[in-house]
N, C-alpha and C positions, 0 to 999 in steps of 0.2 A: 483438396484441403480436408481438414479433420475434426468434425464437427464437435465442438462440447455441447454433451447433452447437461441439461439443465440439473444433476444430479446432485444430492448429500456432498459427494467429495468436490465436485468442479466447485458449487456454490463455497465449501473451505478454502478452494485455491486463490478464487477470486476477492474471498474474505481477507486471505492470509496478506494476499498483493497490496490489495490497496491497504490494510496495515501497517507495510512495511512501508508503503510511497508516501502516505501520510505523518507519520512518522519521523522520516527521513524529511521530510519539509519541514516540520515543529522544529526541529534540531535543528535547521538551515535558519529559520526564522529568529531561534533563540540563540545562536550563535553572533549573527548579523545585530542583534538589540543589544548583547553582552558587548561588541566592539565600538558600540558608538563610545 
């Protein structure tokens, strides 16, 4: 397996990820309250 080391850019990746997951949940959450 291929280790990520703790670096500047892995820490952006992992920044960027859960960004987007987070995100993407708001939208599902405000979606779901727009159709009550």
């Amino acid at each position: 397996m291929i280790q990520i080391k703790q670096t500047e850019k892995g820490q952006e990746v992992l920044r960027v990820l859960f960004n987007v997951y987070y995100t993407e949940s708001f939208k599902f959450v405000l979606e779901g309250l727009e159709n009550d």
